[in-house]
C-alpha positions, 0 to 999 in steps of 0.5 A, a space after each residue: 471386429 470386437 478387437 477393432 471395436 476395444 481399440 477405437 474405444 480405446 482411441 476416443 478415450 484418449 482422444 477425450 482426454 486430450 480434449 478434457 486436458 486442453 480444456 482444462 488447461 490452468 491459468 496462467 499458461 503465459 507470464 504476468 504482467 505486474 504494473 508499478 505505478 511508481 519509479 523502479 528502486 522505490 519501497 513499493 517497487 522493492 515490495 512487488 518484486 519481492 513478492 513476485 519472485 514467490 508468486 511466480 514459483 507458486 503460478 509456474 510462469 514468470 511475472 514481469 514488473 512494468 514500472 509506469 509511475 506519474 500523477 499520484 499512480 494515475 499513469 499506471 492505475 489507468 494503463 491497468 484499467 483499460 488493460 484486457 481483463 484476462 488476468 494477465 496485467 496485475 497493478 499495484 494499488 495503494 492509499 493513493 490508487 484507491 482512498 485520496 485520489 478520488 477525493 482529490 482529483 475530480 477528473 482521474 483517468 480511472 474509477 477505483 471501483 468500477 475499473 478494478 476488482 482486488 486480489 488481495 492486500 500486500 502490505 502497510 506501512 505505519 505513520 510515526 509522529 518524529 520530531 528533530 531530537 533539538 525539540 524539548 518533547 518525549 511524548 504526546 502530552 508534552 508535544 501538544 503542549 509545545 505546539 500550543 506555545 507556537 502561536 504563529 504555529 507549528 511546521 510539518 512536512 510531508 511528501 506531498 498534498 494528499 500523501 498519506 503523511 499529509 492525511 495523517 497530519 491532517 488527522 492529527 490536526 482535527 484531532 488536536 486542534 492544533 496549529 499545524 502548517 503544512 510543508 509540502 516536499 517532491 517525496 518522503 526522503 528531503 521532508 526527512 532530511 529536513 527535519 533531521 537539519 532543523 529546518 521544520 520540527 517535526 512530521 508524521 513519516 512512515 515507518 519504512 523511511 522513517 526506522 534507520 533514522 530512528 534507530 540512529 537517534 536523527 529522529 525521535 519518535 513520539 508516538 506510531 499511529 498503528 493499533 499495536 505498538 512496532 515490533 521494530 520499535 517497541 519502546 515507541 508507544 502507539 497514539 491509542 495508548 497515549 490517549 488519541 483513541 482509534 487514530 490509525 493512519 497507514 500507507 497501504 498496498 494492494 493488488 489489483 487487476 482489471 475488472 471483469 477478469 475471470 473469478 477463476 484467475 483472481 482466486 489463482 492470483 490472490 492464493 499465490 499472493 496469500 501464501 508468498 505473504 505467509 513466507 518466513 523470508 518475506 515476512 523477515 524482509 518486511 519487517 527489516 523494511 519496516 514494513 507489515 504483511 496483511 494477506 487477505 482475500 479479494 473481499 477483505 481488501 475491497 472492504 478495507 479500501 472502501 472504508 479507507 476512502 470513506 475515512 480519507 474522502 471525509 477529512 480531505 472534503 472537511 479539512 478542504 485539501 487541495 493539491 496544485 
């Protein structure tokens, strides 16, 4: 009897801790769903998958990448809202997603602080101020000059109302008081090519689009609208050092995931992210891309969209940008 009694014990333990395991069973134990809210190919879409390939390692299960883009991320940014927060859909939050759009559109599908919790920051791209290398400018001071000379005023394009290039320009306007007209274009790539032919002088482009061009001499820099100067171009001087003091302007990403999904997930999630953005052959890629990793916790990233949309609402109420 006393052996019968050890065995059962025995069984209940191992019955126990079975049940223990099961219980305990790590997130995620299916794949991931990562939302793109942006056309497959595209810098953001080449971001995601880049990471999520070191993600997925570091999850133990596979993300897949759902492209859904549309209305300024609105398309992808409400599908992910109204998802199920169990943390399995992830999103793709960006300057869009999460600073202009709330000022820009009163109806949007989705509230950027009510439908989401963050994950953490994924990367951000710096604005460069470039002009056609036909236009007699090589700094700052010189260009301010010019412009001031163009009394019917001065072109520049962007890639669309409310995209960071238009904020930054936007910025730069009230900043300088200058003449500024704005040139919208359907994305960054033909507002380029334009100011490469002639057509306008001048923009501010985002470092990922804007380096080749750059490198080759089709543009030339006048000044980068980050805190420090790019490693990539560091000849170009920022526009704090060239006398517009705290002008930064950035296109950013972020990741995002329903809110009310489980902290236990979102700490899962945003550990993965944190160490596939300290990656060397990440990081490496990044900066070939132009591009600045900025891993960061849930919090650093809510706090770094809030300020954002308090900084982009502010111009687009003061400056009166409409988008059509």
């Amino acid at each position: 009897m006393k052996r019968l009694r050890c065995i059962a014990a025995a069984a209940a333990c191992v019955l126990a801790s079975g049940s223990l395991t099961a219980r305990a069973q790590t997130y995620p134990t299916r794949p991931v769903e990562w939302v793109v809210p942006y056309q497959a190919g595209g810098g953001t879409d080449i971001v995601a998958r880049t990471v999520a390939e070191k993600m997925a390692a570091e999850l133990g299960q596979s993300i897949v990448i759902v492209n859904k883009p549309g209305a300024a991320t609105a398309i992808g940014a409400a599908y992910a809202a109204r998802a199920k927060p169990d943390g399995y859909v992830m999103l793709t939050g960006d300057t869009a997603t999460l600073a202009a759009n709330p000022a820009l559109y009163p109806g949007l599908a989705y509230d950027p602080q009510k439908d989401f919790d963050t994950v953490g920051l994924l990367a951000r791209f710096a604005m460069i101020l470039v002009v056609n290398p036909a236009v007699p400018v090589h700094n700052l001071q010189e260009f301010v000059e010019w412009a001031k000379q163009k009394k019917e005023g001065v072109s520049y394009g962007t890639p669309g109302a409310g995209s960071p290039h238009h904020l930054a320009t936007e910025l730069f306007k009230q900043k300088t008081g200058l003449n500024l007209v704005h040139v919208p274009y359907r994305g960054a790539a033909p507002a380029v090519q334009d100011v490469m032919g002639g057509q306008i002088p001048c923009m501010f482009v985002d470092s990922a689009t804007g380096q080749q061009y750059i490198s080759s001499g089709m543009l030339r820099p006048i000044a980068v609208a980050s805190k420090e100067r790019l490693a990539n171009l560091p000849e170009v001087p920022t526009l704090i050092e060239s006398g517009m003091e705290g002008f930064e302007a950035y296109a950013w990403q972020g990741l995002l995931v329903p809110k009310g999904t489980p902290h236990s997930a979102i700490e899962t999630l945003s550990k993965a992210l944190q160490s596939a953005l300290k990656d060397a052959a990440i990081r490496k890629k990044f900066s070939d891309m132009g591009l600045e990793a900025i891993p960061g916790t849930p919090r650093e990233m809510a706090d770094y969209a809030s300020a954002e949309r308090e900084k982009w609402g502010t111009l687009i109420h003061d400056a009166g940008i409409k988008v059509q």
